[in-house]
N, C-alpha and C positions, 0 to 999 in steps of 0.2 A: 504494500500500500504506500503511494508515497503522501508526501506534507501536504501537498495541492487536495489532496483527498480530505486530508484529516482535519486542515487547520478552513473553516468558515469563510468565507468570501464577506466582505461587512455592509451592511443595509446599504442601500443604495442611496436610502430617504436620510440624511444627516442634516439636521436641521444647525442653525446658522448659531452661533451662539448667543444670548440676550445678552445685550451688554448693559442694563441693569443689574441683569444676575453678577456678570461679571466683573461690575465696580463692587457689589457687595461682599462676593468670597475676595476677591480681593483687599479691602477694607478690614474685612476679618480676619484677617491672617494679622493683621498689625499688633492686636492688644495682644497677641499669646507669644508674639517672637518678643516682642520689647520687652516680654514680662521675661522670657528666658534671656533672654539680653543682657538684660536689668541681673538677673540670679546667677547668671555665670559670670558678669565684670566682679561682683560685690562676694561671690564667691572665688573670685583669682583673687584678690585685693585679698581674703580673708586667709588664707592657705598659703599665699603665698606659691600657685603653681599657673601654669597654661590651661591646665586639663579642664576643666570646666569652661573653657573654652572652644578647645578641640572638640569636644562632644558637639558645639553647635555647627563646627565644621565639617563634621563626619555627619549630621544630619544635612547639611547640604551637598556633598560630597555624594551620598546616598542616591540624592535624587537623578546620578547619573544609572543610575542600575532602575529607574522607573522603565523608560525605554521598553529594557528585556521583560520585565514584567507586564508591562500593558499588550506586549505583542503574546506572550507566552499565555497571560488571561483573556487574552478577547478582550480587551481595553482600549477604547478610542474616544478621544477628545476632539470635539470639531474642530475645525479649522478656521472656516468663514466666521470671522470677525473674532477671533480667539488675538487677544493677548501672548505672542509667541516669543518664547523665552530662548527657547532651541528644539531643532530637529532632530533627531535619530532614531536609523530604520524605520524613514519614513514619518513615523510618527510624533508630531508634534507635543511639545511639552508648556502647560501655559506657566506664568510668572505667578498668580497665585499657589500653586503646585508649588514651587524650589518654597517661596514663605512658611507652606504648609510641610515641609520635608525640615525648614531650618527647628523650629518650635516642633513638631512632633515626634521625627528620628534623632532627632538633636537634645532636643530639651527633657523629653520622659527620662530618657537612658540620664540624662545628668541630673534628674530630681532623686531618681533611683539610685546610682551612685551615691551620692550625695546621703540618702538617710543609711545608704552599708556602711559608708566612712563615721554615721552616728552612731552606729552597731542598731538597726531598725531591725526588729521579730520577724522573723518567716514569713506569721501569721499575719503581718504589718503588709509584708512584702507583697504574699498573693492578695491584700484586698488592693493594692497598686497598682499590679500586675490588671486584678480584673477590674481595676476601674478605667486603664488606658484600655482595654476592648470594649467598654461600653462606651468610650467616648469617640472610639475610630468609628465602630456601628453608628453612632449618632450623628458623627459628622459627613461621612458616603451618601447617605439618605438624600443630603438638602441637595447634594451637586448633581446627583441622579437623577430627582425630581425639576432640577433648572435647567436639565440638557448641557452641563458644563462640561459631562462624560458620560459615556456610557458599553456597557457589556453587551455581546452581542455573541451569537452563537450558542451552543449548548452547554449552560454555565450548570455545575455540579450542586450547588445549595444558593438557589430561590428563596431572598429571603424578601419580600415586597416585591419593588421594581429589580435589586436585583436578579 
């Protein structure tokens, strides 16, 4: 069987992106990065190291391996009137996205860090753990719903739209 077979050909219908929607996730990605901003300058200043800085690097850093994963999940972001940050394989990546990549890949892992270094409970840990999955889930939802991006093909776990 080869790829051509396996991998979805993608809706033909891609609709344009609302650039309302699009001032908004973008607007919103502001208060979460400055908040991690904010916590990893004031936590280099405190420690005395880089590393809570690097974390916010490597959550941008991250967002080059989006790419393989939107293609690998049947993941498309429109194009028409998209905010483009950069291309690869094809697939365009918008400027809200790297924001949302600095503050989420970047900032969780360095709040986590951060209470290991205060010796934080296990038990601490996984309500942590499960509260950034309920907040990934919560935040897929609205960009789904505004056509910012979307899954296409025969996705494994249908959970609403996706």
């Amino acid at each position: 069987m080869f790829l051509a077979e396996i991998i979805p050909d993608m809706p033909g219908d891609i609709p344009a992106v609302n650039a309302g929607w699009q001032w908004f996730f973008t607007l919103a990605q502001v208060p979460p990065l400055c908040l991690m901003i904010v916590l990893a300058a004031r936590w280099s200043r405190q420690m005395r190291t880089v590393i809570p800085l690097l974390f916010l690097v490597g959550g941008l850093l991250a967002m080059f391996n989006e790419p393989i994963v939107d293609h690998n999940g049947l993941v498309w972001f429109p194009t028409e009137g998209q905010w483009t940050l950069y291309e690869t394989f094809g697939i365009p990546q918008p400027i809200w996205l790297a924001m949302a990549y600095v503050w989420f890949f970047g900032g969780h892992p360095l709040v986590v860090w951060r209470m290991l270094e205060r010796g934080a409970a296990p038990r601490t840990l996984w309500k942590v753990f499960a509260t950034i999955i309920v907040v990934d889930i919560i935040l897929e939802h609205p960009g789904l719903y505004a056509d910012l991006f979307f899954y296409y093909g025969d996705q494994p776990f249908k959970i609403t739209r996706v």
